[in-house]
FIVEX-518058 format. One record per residue (C-alpha): residue in three letters; x, y, z; residue number from 1. Coordinates in steps of 0.05 Angstrom, whole numbers, plus 5000, padded with zeros to 4 digits. Layout:
! residues N
+------+------+------+------+-----+
: type :   px :   py :   pz : seq :
+------+------+------+------+-----+
:  ALA :    X :    Y :    Z : NUM :
...
+------+------+------+------+-----+
***
This chain:
! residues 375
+------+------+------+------+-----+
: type :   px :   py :   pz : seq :
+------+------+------+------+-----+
:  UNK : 1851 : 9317 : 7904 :   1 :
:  UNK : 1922 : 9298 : 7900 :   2 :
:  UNK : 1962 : 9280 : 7848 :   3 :
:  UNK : 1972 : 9219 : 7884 :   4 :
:  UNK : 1909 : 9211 : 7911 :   5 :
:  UNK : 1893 : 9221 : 7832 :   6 :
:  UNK : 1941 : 9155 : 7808 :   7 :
:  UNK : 1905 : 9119 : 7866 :   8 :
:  UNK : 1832 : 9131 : 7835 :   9 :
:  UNK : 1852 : 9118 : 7765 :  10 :
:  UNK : 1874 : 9047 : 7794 :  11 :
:  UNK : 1808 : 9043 : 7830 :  12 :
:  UNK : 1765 : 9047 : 7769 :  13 :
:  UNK : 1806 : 9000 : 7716 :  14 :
:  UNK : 1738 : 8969 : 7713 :  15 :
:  UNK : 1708 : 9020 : 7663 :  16 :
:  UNK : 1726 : 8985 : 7596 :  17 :
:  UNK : 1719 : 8994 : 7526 :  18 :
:  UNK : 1680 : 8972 : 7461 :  19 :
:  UNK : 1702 : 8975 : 7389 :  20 :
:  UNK : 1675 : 8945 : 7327 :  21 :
:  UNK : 1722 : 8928 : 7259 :  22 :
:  UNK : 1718 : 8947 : 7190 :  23 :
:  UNK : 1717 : 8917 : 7128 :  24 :
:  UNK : 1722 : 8937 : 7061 :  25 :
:  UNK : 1733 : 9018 : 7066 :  26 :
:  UNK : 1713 : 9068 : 7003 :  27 :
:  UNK : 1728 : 9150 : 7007 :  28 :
:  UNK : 1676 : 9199 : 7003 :  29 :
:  UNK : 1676 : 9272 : 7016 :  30 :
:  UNK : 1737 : 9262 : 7055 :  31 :
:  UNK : 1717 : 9209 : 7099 :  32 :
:  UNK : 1737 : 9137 : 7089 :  33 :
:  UNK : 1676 : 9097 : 7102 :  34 :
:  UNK : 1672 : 9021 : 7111 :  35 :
:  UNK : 1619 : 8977 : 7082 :  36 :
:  UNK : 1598 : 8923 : 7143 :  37 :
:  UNK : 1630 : 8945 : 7209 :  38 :
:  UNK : 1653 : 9000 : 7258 :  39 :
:  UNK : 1730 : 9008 : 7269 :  40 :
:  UNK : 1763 : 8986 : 7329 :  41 :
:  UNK : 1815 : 9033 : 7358 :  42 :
:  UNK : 1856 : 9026 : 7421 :  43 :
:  UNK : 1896 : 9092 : 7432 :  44 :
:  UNK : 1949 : 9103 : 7484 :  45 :
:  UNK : 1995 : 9171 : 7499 :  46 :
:  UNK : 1992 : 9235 : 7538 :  47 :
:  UNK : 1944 : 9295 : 7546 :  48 :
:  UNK : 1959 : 9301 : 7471 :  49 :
:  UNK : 1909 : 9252 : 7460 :  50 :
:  UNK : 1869 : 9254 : 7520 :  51 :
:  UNK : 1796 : 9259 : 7511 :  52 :
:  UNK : 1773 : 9254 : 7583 :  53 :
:  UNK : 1815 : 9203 : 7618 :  54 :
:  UNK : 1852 : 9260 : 7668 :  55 :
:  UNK : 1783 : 9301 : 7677 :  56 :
:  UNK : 1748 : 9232 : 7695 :  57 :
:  UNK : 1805 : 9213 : 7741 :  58 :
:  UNK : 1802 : 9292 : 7779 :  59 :
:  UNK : 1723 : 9268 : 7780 :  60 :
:  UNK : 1697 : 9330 : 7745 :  61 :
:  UNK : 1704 : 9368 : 7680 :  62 :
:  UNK : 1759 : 9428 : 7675 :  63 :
:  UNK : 1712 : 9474 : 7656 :  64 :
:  UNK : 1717 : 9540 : 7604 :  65 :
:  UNK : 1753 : 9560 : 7573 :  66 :
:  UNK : 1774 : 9495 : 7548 :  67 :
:  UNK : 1723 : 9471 : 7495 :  68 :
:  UNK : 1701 : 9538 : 7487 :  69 :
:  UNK : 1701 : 9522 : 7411 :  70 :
:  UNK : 1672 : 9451 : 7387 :  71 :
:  UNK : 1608 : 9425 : 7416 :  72 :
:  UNK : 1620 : 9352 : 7420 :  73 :
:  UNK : 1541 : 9344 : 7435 :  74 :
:  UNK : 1549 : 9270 : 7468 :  75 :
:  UNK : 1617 : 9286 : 7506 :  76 :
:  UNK : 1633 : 9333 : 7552 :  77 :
:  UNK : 1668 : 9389 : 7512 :  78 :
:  UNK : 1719 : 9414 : 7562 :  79 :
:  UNK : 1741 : 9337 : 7574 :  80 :
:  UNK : 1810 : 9358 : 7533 :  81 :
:  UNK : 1861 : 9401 : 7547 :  82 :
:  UNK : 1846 : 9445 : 7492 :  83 :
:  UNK : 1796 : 9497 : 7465 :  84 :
:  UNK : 1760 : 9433 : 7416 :  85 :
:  UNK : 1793 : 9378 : 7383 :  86 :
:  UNK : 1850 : 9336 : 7395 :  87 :
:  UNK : 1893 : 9307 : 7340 :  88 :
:  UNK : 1843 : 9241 : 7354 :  89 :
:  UNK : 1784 : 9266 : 7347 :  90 :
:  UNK : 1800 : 9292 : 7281 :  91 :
:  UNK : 1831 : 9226 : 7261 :  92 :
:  UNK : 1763 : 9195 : 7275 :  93 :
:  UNK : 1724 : 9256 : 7241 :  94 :
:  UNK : 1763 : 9228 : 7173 :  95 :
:  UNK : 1738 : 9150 : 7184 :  96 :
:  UNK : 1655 : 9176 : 7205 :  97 :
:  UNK : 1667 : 9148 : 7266 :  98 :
:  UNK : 1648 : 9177 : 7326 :  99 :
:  UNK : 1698 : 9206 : 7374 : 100 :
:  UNK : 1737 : 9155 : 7421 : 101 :
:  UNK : 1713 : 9161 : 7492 : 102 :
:  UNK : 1765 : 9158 : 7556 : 103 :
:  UNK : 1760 : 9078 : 7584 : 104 :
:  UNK : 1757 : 9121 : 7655 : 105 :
:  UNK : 1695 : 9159 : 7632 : 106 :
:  UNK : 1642 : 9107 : 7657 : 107 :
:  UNK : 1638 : 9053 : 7697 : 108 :
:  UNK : 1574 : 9038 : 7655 : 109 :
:  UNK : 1611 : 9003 : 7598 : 110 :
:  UNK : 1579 : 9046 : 7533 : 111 :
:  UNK : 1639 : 9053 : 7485 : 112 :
:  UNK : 1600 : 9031 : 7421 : 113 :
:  UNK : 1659 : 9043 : 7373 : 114 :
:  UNK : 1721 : 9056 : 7409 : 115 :
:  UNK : 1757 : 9078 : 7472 : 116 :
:  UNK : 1822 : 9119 : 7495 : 117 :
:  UNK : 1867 : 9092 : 7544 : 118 :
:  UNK : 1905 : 9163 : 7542 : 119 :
:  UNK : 1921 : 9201 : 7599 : 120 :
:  UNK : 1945 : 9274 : 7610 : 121 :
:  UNK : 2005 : 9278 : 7647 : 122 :
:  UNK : 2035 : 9205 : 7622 : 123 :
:  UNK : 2101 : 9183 : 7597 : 124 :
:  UNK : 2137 : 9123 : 7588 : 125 :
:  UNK : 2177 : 9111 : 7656 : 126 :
:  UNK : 2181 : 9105 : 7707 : 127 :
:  UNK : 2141 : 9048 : 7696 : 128 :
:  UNK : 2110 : 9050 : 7770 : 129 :
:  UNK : 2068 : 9116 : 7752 : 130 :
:  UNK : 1991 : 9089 : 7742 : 131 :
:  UNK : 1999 : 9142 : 7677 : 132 :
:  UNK : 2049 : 9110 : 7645 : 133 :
:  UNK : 2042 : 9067 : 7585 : 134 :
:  UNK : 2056 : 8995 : 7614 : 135 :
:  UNK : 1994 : 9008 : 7665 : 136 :
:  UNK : 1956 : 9043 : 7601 : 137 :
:  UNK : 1977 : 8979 : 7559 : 138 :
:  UNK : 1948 : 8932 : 7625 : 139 :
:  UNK : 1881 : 8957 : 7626 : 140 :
:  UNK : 1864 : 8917 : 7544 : 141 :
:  UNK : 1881 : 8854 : 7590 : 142 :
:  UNK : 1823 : 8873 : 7641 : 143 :
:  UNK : 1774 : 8899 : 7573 : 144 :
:  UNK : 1792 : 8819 : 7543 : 145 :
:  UNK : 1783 : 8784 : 7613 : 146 :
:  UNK : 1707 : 8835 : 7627 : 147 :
:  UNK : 1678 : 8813 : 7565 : 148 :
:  UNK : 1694 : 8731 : 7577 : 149 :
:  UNK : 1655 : 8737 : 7642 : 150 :
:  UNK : 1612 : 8797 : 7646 : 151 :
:  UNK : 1564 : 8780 : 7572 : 152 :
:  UNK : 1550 : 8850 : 7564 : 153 :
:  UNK : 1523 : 8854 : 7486 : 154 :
:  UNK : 1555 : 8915 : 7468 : 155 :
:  UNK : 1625 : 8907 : 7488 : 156 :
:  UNK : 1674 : 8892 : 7425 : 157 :
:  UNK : 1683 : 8814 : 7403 : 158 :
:  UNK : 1734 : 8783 : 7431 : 159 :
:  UNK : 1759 : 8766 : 7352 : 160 :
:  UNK : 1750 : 8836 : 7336 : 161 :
:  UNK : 1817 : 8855 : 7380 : 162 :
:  UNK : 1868 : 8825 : 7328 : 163 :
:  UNK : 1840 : 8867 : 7268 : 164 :
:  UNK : 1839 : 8937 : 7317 : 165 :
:  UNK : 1878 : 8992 : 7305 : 166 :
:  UNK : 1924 : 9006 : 7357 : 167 :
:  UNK : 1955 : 9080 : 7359 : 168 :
:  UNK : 2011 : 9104 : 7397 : 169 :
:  UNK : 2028 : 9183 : 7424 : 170 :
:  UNK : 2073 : 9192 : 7479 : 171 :
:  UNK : 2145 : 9213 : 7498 : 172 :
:  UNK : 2141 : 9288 : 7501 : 173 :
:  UNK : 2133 : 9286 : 7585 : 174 :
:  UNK : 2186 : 9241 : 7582 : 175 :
:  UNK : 2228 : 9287 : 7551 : 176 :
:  UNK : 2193 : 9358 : 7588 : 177 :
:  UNK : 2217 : 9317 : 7649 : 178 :
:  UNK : 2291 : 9300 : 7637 : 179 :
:  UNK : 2300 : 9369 : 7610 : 180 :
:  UNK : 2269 : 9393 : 7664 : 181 :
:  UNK : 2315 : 9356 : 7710 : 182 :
:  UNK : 2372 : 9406 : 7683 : 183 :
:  UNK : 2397 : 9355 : 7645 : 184 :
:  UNK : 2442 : 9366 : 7576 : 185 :
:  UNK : 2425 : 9359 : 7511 : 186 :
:  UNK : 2473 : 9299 : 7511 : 187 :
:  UNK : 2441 : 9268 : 7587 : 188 :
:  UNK : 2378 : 9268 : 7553 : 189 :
:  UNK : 2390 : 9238 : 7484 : 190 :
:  UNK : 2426 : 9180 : 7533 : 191 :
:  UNK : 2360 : 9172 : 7572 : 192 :
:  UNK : 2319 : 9164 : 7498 : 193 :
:  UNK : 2340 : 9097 : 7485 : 194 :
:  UNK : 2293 : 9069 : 7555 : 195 :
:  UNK : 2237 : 9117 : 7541 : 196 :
:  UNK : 2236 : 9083 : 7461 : 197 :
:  UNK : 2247 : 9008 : 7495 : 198 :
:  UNK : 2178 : 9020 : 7531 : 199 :
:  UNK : 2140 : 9035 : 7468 : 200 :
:  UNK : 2177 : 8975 : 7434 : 201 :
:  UNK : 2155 : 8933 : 7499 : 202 :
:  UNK : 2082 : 8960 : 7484 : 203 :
:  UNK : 2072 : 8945 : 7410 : 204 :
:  UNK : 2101 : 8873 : 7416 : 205 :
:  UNK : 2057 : 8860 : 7474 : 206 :
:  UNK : 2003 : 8874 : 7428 : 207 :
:  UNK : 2029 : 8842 : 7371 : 208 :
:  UNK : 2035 : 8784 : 7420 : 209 :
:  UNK : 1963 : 8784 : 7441 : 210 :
:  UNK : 1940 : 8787 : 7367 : 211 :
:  UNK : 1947 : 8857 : 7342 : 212 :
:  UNK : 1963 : 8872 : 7275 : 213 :
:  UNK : 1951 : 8946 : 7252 : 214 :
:  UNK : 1993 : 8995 : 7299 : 215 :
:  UNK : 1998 : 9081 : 7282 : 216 :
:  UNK : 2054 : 9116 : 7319 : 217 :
:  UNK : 2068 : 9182 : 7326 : 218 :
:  UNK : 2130 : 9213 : 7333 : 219 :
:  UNK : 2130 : 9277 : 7391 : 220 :
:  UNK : 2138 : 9351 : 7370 : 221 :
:  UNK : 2176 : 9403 : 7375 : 222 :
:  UNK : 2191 : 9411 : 7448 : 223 :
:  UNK : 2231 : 9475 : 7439 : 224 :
:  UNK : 2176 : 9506 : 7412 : 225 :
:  UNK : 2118 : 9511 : 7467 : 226 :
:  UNK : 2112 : 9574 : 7492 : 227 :
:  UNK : 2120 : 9548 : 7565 : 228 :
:  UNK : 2187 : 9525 : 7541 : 229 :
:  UNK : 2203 : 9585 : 7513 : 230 :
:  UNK : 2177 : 9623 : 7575 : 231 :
:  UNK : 2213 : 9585 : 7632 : 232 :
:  UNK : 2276 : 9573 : 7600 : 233 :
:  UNK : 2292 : 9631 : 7558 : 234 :
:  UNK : 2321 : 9669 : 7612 : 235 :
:  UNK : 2375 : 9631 : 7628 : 236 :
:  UNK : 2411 : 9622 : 7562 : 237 :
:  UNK : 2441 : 9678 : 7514 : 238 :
:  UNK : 2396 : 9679 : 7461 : 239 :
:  UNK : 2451 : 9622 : 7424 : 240 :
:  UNK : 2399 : 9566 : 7441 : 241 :
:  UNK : 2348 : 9588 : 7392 : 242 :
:  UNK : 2341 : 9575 : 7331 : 243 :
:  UNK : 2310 : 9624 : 7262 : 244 :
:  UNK : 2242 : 9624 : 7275 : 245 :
:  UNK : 2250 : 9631 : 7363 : 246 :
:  UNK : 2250 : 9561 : 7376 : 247 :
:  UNK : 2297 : 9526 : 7437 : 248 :
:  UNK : 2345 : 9483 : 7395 : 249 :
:  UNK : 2364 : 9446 : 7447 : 250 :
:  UNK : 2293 : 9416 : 7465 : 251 :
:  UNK : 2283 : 9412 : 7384 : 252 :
:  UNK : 2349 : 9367 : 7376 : 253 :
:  UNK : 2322 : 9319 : 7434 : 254 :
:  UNK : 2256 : 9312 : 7404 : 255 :
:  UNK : 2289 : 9301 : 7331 : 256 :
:  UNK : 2335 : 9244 : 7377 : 257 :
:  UNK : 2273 : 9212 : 7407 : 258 :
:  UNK : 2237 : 9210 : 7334 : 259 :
:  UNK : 2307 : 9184 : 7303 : 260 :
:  UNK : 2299 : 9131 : 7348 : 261 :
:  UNK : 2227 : 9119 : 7342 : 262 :
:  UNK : 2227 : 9116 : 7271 : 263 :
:  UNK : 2281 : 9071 : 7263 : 264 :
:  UNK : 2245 : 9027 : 7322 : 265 :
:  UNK : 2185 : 9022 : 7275 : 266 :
:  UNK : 2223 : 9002 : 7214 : 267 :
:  UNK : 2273 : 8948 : 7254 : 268 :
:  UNK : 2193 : 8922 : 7286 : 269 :
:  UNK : 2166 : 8918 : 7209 : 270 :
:  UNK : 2218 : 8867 : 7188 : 271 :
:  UNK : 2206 : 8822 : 7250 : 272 :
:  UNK : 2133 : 8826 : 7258 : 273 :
:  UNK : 2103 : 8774 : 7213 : 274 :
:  UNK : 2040 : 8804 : 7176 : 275 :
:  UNK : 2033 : 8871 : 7213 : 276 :
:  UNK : 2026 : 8943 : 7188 : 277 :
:  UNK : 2071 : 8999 : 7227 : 278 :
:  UNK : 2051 : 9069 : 7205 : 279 :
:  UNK : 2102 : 9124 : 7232 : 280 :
:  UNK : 2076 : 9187 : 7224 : 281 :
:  UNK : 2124 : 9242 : 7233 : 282 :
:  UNK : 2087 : 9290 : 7278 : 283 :
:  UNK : 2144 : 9347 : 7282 : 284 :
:  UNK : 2162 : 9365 : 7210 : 285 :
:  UNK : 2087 : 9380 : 7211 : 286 :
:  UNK : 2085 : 9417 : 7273 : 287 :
:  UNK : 2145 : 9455 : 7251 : 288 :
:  UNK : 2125 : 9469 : 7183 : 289 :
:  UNK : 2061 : 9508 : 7217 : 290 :
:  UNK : 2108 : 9545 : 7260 : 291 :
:  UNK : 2163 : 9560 : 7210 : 292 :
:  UNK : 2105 : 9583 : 7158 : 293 :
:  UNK : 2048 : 9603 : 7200 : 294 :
:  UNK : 2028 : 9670 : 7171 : 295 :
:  UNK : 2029 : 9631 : 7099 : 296 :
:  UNK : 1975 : 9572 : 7135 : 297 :
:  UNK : 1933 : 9637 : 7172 : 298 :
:  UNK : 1962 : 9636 : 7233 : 299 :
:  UNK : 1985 : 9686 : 7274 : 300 :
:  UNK : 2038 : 9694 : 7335 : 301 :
:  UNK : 2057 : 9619 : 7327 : 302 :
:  UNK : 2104 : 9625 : 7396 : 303 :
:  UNK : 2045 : 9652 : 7439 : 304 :
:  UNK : 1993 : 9619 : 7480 : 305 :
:  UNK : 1914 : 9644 : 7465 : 306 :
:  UNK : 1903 : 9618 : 7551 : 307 :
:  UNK : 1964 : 9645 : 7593 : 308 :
:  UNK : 1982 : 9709 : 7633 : 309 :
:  UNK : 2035 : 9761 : 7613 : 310 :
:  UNK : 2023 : 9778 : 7544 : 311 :
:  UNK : 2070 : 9787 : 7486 : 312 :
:  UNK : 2120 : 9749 : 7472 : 313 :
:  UNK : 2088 : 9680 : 7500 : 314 :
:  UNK : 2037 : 9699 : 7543 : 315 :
:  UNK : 2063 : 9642 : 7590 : 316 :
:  UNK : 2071 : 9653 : 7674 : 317 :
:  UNK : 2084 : 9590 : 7710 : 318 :
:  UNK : 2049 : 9628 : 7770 : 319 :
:  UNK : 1984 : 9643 : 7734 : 320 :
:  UNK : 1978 : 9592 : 7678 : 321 :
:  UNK : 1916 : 9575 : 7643 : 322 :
:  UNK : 1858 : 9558 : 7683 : 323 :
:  UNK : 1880 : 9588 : 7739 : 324 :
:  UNK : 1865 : 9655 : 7785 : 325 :
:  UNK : 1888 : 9716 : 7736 : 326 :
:  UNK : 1895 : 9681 : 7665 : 327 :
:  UNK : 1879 : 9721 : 7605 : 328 :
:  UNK : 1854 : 9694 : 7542 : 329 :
:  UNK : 1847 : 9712 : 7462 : 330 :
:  UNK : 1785 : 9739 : 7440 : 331 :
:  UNK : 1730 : 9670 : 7416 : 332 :
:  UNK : 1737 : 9699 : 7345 : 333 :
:  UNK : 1820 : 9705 : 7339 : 334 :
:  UNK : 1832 : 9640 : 7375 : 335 :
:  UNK : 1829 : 9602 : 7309 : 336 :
:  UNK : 1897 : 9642 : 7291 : 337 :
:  UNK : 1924 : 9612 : 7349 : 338 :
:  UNK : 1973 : 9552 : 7344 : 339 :
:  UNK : 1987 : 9546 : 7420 : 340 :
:  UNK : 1925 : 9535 : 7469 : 341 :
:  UNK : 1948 : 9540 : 7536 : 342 :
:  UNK : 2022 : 9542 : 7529 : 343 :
:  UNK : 2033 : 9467 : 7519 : 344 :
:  UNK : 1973 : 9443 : 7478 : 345 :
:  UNK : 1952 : 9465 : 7409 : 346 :
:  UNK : 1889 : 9495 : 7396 : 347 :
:  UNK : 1830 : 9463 : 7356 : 348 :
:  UNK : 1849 : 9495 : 7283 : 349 :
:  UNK : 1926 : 9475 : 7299 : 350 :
:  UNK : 1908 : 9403 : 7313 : 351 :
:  UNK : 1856 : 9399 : 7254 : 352 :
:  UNK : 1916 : 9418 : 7214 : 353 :
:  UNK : 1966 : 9372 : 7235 : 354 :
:  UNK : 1904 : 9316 : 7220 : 355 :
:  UNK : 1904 : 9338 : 7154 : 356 :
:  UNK : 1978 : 9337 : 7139 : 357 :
:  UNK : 1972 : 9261 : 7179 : 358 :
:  UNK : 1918 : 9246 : 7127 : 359 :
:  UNK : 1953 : 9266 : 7067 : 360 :
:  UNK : 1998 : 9206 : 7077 : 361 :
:  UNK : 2061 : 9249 : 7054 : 362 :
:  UNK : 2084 : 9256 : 7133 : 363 :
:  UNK : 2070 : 9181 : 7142 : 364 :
:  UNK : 2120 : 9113 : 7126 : 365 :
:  UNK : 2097 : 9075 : 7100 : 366 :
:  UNK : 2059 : 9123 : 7060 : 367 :
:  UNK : 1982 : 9084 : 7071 : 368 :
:  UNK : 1924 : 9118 : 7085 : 369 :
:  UNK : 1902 : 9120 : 7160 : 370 :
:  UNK : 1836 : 9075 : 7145 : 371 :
:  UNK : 1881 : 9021 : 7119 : 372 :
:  UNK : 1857 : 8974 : 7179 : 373 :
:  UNK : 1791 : 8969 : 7146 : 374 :
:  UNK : 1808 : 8934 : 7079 : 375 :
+------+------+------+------+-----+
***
C-alpha cells in the first residue's frame, strides 16, 4: 500500500473512536500513583514517538519481529510500536496503573476502556493538509464527542469527562528531520520553527476552547544524535559539525531552537489560560544526559542502532534499514544496553529511562507530578 493510499485509509476509518474515564483523588504506592474512584482520561497526540499502533493499523497489519521482541503487552499487539517494547507512553501509563493507551485506528469496534492515542508515526505539524499531521489528529476528539451524542454505546467516555482529561502533546522532530532534510541551514530552519510551534499553540487552545484543562508537552530530542543522522549526514561535513560526545551540532542547535520556543509557548499559554495546568517536560536534557553519560546509566554504544545494517560506528544503511531484506540485529540479551532501536527510535530500556527522569518531576515546569490531573 502506498503512502498515499495509506493517508487515504486513515481518513476512511476516523470512525474508530476512543474511551477514557477521569480520576479523582490520586495517592502513590510502590511507584504508581493510584486514584481512589475513577480511571484517567488521556488524549495523546505526536509522532511514531508515541505511536502505539495507529501507523501499523493504518498499513492494515502488524510490522512484525523484531520490533516487540522484548515486552509482551498480552492484550495488544506487541510489535504495534516502532520499537523493541515500550514507548515513552506506555511507561507514563505503567506509573498511573492504567492500562496502556490503545491507537483510536486500532478498531472500528469502539473498546478503549481507559484511554486512546491519536498518534501517528510519520506525523508532524505542517503541512497541515497531511491526514498525519496534528490539526487532522486534533479533528478526530470532535468525531469521538459527536459518536458518543448519537451512537449510546455504554462504554465510551462521558461526555463531562473530556474537560478533566489529560491531554499530552509529542511532536516536531519530523518537522525538523524534514526541513533539515530539505538541505536547509541551521539558520532556514530555526526561521521555519516559529509555524511548526504556532500549530501546537493552535492545538492546545482548541482544546482549551472545547473544555480542556490539564495539557503535558514534550519538548523533541536531540536530532543530531540518531544514528541515522549521524549515518547520512556525516559524510558531507568535516568532522567541525560534531560536537564532544559525536553528536551533529547543527541538528542539536535546531532542536534546542524548537524547545526554546516551545517552552516559552507554554509559559506565555499559562498566563492566558484561565484555570489550566501546562506541564513542559524537557525531553532532550534527558535524552542527552543518557547519551553524554551512558556507560555511567549501563548503556553501551549510545550512537549505534541494536536493528540496522553496517555495523560499527552506527550500524545505520539507508539501503538496508531495519525491517528490511539484509538487516542485522543485537543479540535479545545485549539489546537492553542499547539506547538506539532502529536508528531513529529508542529502545524499550532507553524509553523506560527517559519515563523515569519525566517522573521525577526535576525535567518538568512546572515541577508537578504527571498524575496531577487526578486530584
Amino acid at each position: 500500500m502506498g503512502f498515499g493510499a495509506i493517508n487515504i485509509f486513515l481518513l476512511l476509518h476516523s470512525s474508530a473512536l476512543v474511551v477514557f474515564c477521569l480520576w479523582l483523588g490520586v495517592y502513590y504506592v510502590d511507584g504508581q500513583y493510584h486514584c481512589n474512584n475513577r480511571n484517567p482520561v488521556i488524549f495523546n497526540f505526536g509522532d511514531s514517538n508515541s505511536d502505539t499502533g495507529g501507523l501499523a493499523a493504518g498499513l492494515g497489519y502488524n510490522f512484525g519481529l523484531p520490533d516487540g521482541r522484548a515486552f509482551n503487552f498480552l492484550h495488544q499487539s506487541s510489535d504495534s510500536r516502532l520499537c523493541d517494547g515500550r514507548l515513552v507512553i506506555d511507561f507514563l501509563c505503567e506509573s498511573l496503573n492504567t492500562s496502556y493507551l490503545r491507537a483510536y485506528l486500532d478498531s472500528l469496534d469502539p473498546n478503549f476502556p481507559n484511554g486512546a492515542n491519536f498518534a501517528v508515526g510519520g506525523s508532524t505539524t505542517l503541512p497541515r493538509s497531511v491526514p498525519f499531521a496534528l490539526n487532522i489528529q486534533l479533528s478526530k476528539i470532535c468525531v469521538v464527542q459527536l459518536m458518543i451524542k448519537l451512537s449510546g454505546v455504554k462504554n465510551l467516555v462521558r461526555e463531562e469527562d473530556f474537560k478533566n482529561a489529560l491531554y499530552a502533546i509529542d511532536i516536531g522532530q519530523n518537522d525538523l528531520a524534514a526541513a533539515f532534510g530539505q538541505g536547509l541551514s541551521l539558520e532556514q530552519v530555526v526561521e521555519k520553527i516559529p509555524s511548526f510551534i504556532s500549530e501546537i499553540k493552535d492545538a492546545i487552545l482548541s482544546l482549551y476552547q472545547h473544555g480542556g484543562k490539564n495539557f503535558w508537552v514534550h519538548g523533541t530530542g536531540p536530532l543530531g544524535c540518531l544514528p541515522q543522522k549521524l549515518a547520512t549526514r556525516s559524510k558531507s561535513n568535516n568532522g567541525s559539525d560534531f560536537d564532544e560526545n559525536g553528536c551533529l551540532l547543527s541538528l542539536n542547535e535546531g532542536a534546542k531552537a524548537f524547545n526554546d520556543r516551545l517552552s516559552t509557548l507554554c509559559e506565555l499559554l499559562r498566563s492566558e489560560m484561565k484555570n489550566a495546568t501546562i506541564v513542559y517536560a524537557d525531553v532532550y536534557a534527558i535524552k542527552y544526559d543518557l547519551i553524554a553519560n551512558s556507560t555511567t546509566y549501563g548503556f553501551e554504544n549510545p550512537l549505534m542502532a541494536c536493528c540496522g545494517y553496517g555495523g560499527p560506528p552506527y550500524n545505520y544503511n539507508v539501503n538496508i534499514t531495519c525491517r528490511g531484506k539484509g538487516y542485522n540485529i543485537c543479540k535479545e540479551e545485549e539489546g537492553s544496553k542499547y539506547i538506539s532501536w532502529d536508528g531513529v527510535h529508542y529502545t524499550d530500556s532507553a524509553n523506560e529511562f527517559v519515563a523515569t527522569k519525566i517522573l521525577s518531576t526535576k525535567y518538568s515546569t512546572p515541577q508537578i507530578q504527571f498524575g496531577f490531573f487526578c486530584n
